[in-house]
N, C-alpha and C positions, 0 to 999 in steps of 0.2 A: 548547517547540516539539516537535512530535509526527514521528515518522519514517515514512516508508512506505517500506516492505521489499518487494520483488519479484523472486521467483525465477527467474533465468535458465537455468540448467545443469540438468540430471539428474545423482541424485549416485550414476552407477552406476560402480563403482571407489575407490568411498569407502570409507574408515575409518567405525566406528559411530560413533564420539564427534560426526563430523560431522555425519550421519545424527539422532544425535538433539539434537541443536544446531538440526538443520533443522524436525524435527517441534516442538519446544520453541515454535519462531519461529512453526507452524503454515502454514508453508511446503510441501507434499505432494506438489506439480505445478510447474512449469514456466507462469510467467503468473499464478500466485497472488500476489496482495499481503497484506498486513496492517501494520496501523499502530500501531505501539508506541511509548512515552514513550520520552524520553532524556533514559536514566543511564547509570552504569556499569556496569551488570549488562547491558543490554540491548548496549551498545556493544563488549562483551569478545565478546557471543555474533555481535557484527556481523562483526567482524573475523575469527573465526576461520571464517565461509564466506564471506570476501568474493569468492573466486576461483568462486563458481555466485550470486551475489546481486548485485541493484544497491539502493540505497537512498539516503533523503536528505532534506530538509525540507521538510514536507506544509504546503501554504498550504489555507486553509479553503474556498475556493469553487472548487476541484479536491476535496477531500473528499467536498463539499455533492453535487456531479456523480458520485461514487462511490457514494455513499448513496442517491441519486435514479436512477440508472443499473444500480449492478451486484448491489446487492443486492437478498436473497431475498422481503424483504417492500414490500409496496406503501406507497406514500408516504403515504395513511390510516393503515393501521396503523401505520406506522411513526411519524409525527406521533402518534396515539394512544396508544400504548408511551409515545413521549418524555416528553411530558406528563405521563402516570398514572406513571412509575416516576422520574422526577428534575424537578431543579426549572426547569427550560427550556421554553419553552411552543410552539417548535416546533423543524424539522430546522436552520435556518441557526444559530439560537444554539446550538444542541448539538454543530454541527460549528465554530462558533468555538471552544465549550469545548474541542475534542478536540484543537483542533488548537495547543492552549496549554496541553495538559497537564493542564486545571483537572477532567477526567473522559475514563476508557474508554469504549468502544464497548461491552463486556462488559459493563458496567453497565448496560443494557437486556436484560432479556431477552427473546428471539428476535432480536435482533439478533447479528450473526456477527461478528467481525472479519478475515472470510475474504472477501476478493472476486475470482472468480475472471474475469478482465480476457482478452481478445482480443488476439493479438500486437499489436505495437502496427502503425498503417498507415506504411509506409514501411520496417520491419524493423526488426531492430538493425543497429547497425554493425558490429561486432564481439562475439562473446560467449565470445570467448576473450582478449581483452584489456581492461587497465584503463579505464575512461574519460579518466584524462588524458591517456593514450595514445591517443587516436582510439579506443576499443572501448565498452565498455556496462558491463563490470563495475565492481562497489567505490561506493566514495561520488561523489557527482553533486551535491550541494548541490542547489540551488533549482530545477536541471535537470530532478528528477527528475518536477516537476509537468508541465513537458511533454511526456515520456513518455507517463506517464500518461491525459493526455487525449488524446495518441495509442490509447491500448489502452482508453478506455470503449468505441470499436464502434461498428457499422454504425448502432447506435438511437439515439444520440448526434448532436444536430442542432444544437447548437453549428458554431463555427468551430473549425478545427485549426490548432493550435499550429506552428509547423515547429519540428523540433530543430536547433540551432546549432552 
């Protein structure tokens, strides 16, 4: 199962080690997501900004909506990339593979693993406290997929998710 990472906080007043914890994640801005495996490496680097990040487990057709929505390249090319550089013959099986670990996003190239998302509609709750706590920060589990399709945006003509 694949994580999406989304940063909440500005890390001004921060330590560097954190700082570059955060660039490492490619985390830059506030509203940025990226979607990385989960191990232990990844989860050691989770932990130690969970107090500016919310994260959690990325279901495939919020993905699919990420891919089709917020990134940089058009659904052609991006279909055509898929194709000519792995073995997936379009966007929905590539974003199942991703979202089970079986292949990154980086593994295309011109594909980004950086999607830079829209606050989401309705705000945060909090972004100074945990989410078990009533706030938005730290781990969300399966939550975190409705967020998210709060913050694909205005162009986004789906139905919205409410947060719970």
């Amino acid at each position: 199962m694949a994580f999406a990472v989304i940063r909440l906080r500005s890390s001004r007043k921060n330590n560097k080690k954190i700082d570059d914890t955060l660039n490492m994640l490619r985390l830059n801005r506030n509203n940025y997501c990226t979607v990385i495996p989960e191990n232990t490496t990844y989860k050691g680097m989770l932990n130690k900004v969970k107090d500016l990040i919310t994260w959690g487990e990325l279901d495939e057709d919020v993905l699919l909506e990420m891919l089709k929505n917020r990134s940089d390249m058009s659904i052609e090319e991006m279909e055509k990339e898929i194709k000519d550089q792995t073995e997936y013959e379009n966007i929905e099986e590539f974003a199942e593979a991703v979202s089970k670990d079986q292949v990154t996003i980086d593994e295309v190239d011109g594909l980004q693993n950086i999607f830079r998302m829209h606050p989401p509609q309705g705000g945060y709750k909090s972004i100074k406290r945990p989410y078990r706590n009533s706030g938005s920060l730290g781990y969300r589990g399966e939550a975190i997929n409705d967020l998210l399709m709060r913050m694909i945006g205005p162009d986004y003509d789906g139905e919205i998710i409410e947060e719970g």
